[in-house]
C-alpha positions as CSV (number, residue, x, y, z in Angstrom):
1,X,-4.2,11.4,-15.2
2,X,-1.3,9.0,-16.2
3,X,1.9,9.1,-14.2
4,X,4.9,8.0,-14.6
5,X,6.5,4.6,-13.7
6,X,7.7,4.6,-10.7
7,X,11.3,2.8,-10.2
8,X,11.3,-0.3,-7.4
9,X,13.8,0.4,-4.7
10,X,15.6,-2.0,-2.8
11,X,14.8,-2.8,0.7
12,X,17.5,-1.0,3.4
13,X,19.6,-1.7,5.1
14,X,17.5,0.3,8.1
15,X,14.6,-0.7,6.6
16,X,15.3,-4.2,6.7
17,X,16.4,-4.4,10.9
18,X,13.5,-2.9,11.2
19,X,11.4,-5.4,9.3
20,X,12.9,-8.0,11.6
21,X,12.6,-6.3,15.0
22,X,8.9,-6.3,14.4
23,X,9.0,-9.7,12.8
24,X,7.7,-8.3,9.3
25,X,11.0,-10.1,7.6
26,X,10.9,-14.1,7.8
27,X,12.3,-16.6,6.0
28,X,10.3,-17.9,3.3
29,X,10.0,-21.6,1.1
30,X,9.3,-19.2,-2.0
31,X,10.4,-16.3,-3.7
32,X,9.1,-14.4,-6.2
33,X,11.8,-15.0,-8.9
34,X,11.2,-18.8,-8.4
35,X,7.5,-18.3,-9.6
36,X,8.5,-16.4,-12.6
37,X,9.9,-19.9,-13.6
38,X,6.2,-20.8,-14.9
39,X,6.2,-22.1,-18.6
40,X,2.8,-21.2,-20.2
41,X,-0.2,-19.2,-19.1
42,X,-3.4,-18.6,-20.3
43,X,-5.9,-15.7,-20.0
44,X,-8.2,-15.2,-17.1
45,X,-11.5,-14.0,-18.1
46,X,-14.0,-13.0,-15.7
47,X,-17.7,-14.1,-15.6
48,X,-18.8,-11.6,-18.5
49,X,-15.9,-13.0,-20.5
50,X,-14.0,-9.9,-20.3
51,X,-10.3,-10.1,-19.9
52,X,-9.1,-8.9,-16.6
53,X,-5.5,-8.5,-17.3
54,X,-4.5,-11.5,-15.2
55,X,-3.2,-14.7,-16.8
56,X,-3.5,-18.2,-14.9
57,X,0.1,-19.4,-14.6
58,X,1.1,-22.9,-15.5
59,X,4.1,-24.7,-14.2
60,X,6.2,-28.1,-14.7
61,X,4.8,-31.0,-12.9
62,X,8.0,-31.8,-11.0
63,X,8.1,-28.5,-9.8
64,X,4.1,-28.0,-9.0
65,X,3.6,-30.1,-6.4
66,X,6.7,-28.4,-4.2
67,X,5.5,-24.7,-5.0
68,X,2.6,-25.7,-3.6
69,X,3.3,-27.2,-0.8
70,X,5.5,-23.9,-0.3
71,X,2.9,-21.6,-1.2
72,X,0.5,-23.4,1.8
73,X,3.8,-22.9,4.6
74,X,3.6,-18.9,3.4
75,X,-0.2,-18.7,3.9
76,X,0.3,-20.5,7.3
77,X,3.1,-17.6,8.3
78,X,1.2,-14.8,6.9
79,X,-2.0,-15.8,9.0
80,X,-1.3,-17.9,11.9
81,X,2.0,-17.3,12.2
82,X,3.5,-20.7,10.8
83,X,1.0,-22.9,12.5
84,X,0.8,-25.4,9.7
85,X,-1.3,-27.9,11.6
86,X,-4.6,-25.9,11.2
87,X,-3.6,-25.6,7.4
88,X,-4.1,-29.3,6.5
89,X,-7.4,-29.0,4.8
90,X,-6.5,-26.1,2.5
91,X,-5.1,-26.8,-1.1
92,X,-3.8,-24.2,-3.8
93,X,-6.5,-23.8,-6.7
94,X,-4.5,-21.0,-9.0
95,X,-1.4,-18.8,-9.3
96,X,-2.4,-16.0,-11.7
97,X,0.5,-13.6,-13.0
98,X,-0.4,-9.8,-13.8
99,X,2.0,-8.2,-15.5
100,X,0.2,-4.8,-15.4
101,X,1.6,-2.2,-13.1
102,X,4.8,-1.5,-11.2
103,X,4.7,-4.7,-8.9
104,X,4.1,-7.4,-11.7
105,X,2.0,-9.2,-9.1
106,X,1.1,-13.2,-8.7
107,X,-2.1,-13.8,-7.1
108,X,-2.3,-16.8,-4.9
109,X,-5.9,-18.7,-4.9
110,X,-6.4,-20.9,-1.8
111,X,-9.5,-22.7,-1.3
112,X,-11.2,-24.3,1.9
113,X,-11.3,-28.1,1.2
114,X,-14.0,-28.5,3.6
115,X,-16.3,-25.8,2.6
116,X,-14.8,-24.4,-0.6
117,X,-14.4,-20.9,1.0
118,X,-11.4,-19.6,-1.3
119,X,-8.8,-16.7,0.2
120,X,-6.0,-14.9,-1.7
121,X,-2.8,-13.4,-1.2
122,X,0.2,-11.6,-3.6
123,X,3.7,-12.3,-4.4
124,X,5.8,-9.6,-5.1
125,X,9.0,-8.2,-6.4
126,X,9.7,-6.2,-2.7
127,X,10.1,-1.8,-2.7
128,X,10.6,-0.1,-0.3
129,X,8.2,2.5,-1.1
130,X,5.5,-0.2,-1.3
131,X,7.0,-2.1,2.2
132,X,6.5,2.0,3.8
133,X,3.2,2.2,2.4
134,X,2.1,-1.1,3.8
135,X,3.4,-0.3,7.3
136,X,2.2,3.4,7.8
137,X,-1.4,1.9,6.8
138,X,-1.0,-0.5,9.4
139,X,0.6,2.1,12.4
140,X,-1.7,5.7,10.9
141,X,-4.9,4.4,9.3
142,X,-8.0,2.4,11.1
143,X,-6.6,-0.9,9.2
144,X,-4.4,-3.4,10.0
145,X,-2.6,-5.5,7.6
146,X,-0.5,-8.3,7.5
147,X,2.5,-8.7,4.7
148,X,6.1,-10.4,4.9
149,X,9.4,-9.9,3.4
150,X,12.2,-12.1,2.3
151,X,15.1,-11.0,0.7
152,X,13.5,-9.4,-2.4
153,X,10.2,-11.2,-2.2
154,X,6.9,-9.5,-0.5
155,X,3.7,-11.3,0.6
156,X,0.9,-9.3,1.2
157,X,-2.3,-10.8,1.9
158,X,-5.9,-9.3,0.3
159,X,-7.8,-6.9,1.0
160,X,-11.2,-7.1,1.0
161,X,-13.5,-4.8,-0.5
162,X,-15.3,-3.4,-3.9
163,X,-12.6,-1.9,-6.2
164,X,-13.2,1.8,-6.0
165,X,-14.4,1.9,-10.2
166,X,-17.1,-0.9,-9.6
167,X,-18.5,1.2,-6.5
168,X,-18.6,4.1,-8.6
169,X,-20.1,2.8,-11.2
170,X,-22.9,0.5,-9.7
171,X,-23.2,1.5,-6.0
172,X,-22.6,5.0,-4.9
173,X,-26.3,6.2,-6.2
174,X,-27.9,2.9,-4.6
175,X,-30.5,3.7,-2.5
176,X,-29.7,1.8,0.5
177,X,-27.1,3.8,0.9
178,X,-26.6,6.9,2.6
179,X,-24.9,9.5,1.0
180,X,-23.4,11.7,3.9
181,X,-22.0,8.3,5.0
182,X,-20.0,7.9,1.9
183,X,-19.4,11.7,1.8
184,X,-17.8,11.4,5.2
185,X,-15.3,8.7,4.4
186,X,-14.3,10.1,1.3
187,X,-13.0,13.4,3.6
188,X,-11.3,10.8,6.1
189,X,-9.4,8.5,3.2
190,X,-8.0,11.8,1.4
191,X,-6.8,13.1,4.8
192,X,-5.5,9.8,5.8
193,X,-3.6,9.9,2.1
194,X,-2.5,13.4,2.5
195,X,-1.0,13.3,6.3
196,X,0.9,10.2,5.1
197,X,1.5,10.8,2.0
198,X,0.1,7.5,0.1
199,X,-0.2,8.8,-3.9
200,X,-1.8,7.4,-6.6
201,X,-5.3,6.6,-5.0
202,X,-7.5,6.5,-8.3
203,X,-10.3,4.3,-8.2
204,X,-8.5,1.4,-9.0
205,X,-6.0,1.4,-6.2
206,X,-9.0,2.0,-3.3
207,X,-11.7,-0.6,-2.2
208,X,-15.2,0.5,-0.2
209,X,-16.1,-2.0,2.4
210,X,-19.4,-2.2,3.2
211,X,-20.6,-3.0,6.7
212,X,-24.5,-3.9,7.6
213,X,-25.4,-1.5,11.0
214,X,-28.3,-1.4,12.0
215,X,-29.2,2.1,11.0
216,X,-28.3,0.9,7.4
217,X,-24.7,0.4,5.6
218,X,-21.5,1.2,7.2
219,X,-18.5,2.4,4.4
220,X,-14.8,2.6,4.9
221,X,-12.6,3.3,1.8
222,X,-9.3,1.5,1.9
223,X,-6.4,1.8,0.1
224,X,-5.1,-1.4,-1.5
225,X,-2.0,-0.6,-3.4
226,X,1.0,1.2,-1.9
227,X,3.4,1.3,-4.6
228,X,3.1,5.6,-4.8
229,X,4.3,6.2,-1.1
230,X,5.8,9.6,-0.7
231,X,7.4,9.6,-4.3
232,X,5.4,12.2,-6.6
233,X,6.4,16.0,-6.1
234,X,2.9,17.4,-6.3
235,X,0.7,17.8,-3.0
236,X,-2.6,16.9,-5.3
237,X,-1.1,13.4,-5.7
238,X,-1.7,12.6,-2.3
239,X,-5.3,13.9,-2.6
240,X,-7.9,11.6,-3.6
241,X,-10.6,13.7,-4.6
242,X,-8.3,15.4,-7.6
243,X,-8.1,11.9,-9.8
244,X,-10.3,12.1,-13.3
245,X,-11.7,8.4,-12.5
246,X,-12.9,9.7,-8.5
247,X,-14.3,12.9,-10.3
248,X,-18.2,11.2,-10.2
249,X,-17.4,10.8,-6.7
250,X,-15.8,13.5,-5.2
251,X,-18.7,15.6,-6.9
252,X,-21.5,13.2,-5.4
253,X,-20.0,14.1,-2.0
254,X,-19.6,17.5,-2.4
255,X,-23.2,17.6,-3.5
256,X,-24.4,16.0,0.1
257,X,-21.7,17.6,2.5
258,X,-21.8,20.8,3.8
259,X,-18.6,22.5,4.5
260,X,-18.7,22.7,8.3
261,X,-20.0,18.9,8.2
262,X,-16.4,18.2,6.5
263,X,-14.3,20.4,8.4
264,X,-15.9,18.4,11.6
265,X,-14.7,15.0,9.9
266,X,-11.8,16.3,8.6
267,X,-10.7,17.0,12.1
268,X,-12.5,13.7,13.4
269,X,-9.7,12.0,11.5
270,X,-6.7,14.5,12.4
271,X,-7.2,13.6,15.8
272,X,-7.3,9.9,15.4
273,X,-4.5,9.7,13.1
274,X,-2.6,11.2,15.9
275,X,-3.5,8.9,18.4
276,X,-2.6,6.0,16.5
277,X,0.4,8.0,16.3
278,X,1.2,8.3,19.6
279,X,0.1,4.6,20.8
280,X,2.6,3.4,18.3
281,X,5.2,6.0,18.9
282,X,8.3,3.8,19.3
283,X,7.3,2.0,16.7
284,X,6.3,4.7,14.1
285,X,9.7,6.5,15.1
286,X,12.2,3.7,14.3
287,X,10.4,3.5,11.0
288,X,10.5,7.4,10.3
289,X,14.1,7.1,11.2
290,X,14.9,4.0,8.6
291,X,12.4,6.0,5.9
292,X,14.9,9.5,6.4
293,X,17.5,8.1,5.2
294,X,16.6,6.1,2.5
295,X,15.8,7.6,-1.6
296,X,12.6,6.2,-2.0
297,X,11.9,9.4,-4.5
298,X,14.5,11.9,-6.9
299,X,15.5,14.4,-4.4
300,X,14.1,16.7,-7.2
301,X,10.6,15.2,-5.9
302,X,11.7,15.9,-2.3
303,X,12.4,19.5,-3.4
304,X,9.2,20.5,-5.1
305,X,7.1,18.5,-2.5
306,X,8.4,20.1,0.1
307,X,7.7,23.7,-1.5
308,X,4.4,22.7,-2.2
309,X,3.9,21.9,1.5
310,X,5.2,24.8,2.8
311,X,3.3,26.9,0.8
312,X,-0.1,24.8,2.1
313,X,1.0,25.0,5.7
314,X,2.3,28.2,5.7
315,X,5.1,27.5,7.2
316,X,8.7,27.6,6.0
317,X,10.1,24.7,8.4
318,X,9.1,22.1,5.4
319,X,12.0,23.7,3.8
320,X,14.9,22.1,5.5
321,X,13.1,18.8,5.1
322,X,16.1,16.4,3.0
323,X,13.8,13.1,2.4
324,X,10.3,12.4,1.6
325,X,10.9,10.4,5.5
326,X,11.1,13.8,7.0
327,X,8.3,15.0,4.8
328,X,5.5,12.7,6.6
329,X,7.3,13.4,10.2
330,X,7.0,16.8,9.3
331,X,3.3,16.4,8.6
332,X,2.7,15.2,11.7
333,X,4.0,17.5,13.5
334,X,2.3,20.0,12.1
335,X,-1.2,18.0,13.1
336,X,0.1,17.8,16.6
337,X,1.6,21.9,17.1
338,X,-1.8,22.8,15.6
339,X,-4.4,20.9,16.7
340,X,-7.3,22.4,18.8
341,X,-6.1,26.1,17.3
342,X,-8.8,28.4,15.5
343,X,-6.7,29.6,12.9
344,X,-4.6,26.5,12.0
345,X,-4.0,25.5,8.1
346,X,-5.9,22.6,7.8
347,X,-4.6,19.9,5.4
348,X,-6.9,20.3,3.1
349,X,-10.2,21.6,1.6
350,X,-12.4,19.0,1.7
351,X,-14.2,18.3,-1.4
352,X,-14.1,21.5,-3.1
353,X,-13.6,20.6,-7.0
């Protein structure tokens, strides 16, 4: 399934107060248009020798030293909140340029001086649809992420994990691990994506962190690119388990889940997205109220979303909804009137091909 490109929307004027009430916006040494300034780049190539669409940037020597240094100060800000003292002993090894995708990304190598331990982070051209991803994973899902906008510049720093096609395709029949384990967090990450409303999750735009337990391997699935937030019209883009590349996966899970079992997770996951909900609910409103306003989608989206959720739901309310803001408030709310009920719609039916 290809979709279209999605436009890049500027940043609010909501949007961007409420980026600096909650310290999100800060002033930073470098932009993103001042590292499209490089002069030459070469391929990266990974350690098959395959090309991975990235391309190692290369910059003027006068201007090197300073981006650098700059680079380092946004590092510091993004992870000890501008302490640069602690940040001596780090140096910048690469700045790789992908030009594939929406958010024509540069990827920032930093390595550990003192015991070569490298660390990443992104450069981007800022969206608003990507900035409301970013902090409805951080307020709604079990993750916590860190990212920082300037102007139109957004740092975001990595997440950690197997990309979702290298899982697939060497891990998710390895024996040491346990199938109803990935089974169940496949059921949370498409209702985390569907409550929400974070599109696009195809393989490529998920990792799987593994965690050693002592019963075996712990598995989370986390998304890692948020440019398709609540801007598709079609209630199966916000479903994971519908994607062509997660087809091996969503079948390997339906094969070890039984029904009930996912209806139990399912609601597992209802009821702690709306606790995170509710312990963030001043936050989580002010952002609501900056995403209501603001055309992150065509309202022709908004209009056939919102008929496709009402027709899930059951419930004609969904109707009245003008933004794809009031879609996700609306989504929650109909969590929270619902919750506990025998006969309630549930969001979805997990795993069912």
């Amino acid at each position: 399934m290809r979709t279209k490109k999605k436009p890049s929307y500027p940043i609010g004027e909501k949007l961007r107060g409420y980026l600096k009430k909650f310290r999100r916006e800060r002033e930073l040494p470098i932009t993103y248009e001042r590292l499209r300034g490089f002069n030459d780049s070469v391929p990266l190539m990974d350690r098959e020798g395959r090309n991975t669409l990235w391309e190692t940037v290369v910059y003027h020597a006068e201007e090197l030293e300073a981006l650098k240094e700059g680079l380092k100060r946004i590092y510091a800000l993004l992870k000890v909140d501008g302490d640069s003292s602690v940040m001596q002993h780090l140096y910048i090894d690469r700045v790789d340029f992908c030009s594939f995708g929406n958010s024509t990304p540069f990827r920032i190598r930093i390595v550990n001086a003192i015991n070569d331990n490298p660390d990443y982070f992104y450069v981007k051209k800022a969206d608003a649809s990507r900035v409301y991803g970013l902090e409805l994973e951080h307020l709604l899902s079990p993750n916590r992420l860190n990212f920082i906008t300037y102007g139109n510049t957004l740092v975001e720093e990595h997440i950690v994990g197997l990309p979702g096609d290298v899982f697939i395709n060497s891990w998710l029949h390895s024996k040491e691990l346990r199938p109803i384990r990935i089974a169940k967090e496949l059921v949370k990450f498409n209702e985390r994506c569907f409550v929400r409303l974070l599109g696009d999750m195809r393989s490529y735009n998920f990792v799987v962190v593994l965690a050693p337990d002592f019963e075996g391997w712990q598995i989370r699935i986390r998304a890692m690119d948020f440019d398709q937030q609540s801007y598709n019209g079609r209630p199966r883009f916000y479903l994971p388990q519908y994607f062509k590349d997660n087809t091996p996966l969503a079948l390997f899970c339906a094969q070890h889940l039984h029904l009930k079992t996912a209806r139990q997770y399912q609601r597992e996951e209802q009821t702690l997205i709306l606790q995170r909900a509710e312990l963030a609910s001043v936050r989580l409103s002010q952002l609501l109220e900056a995403m209501d306003g603001d055309p992150i989608a065509p309202h022709e989206n908004v209009v056939s979303l919102r008929e496709g959720l009402a027709k899930h739901f059951r419930s004609d309310t969904y109707l009245h909804c003008e933004s794809m803001g009031a879609l996700v408030r609306k989504n929650l709310e109909s969590l929270r009137k619902n919750i506990g009920k025998d006969n309630d719609p549930l969001t979805t039916t997990p795993l069912i091909m």
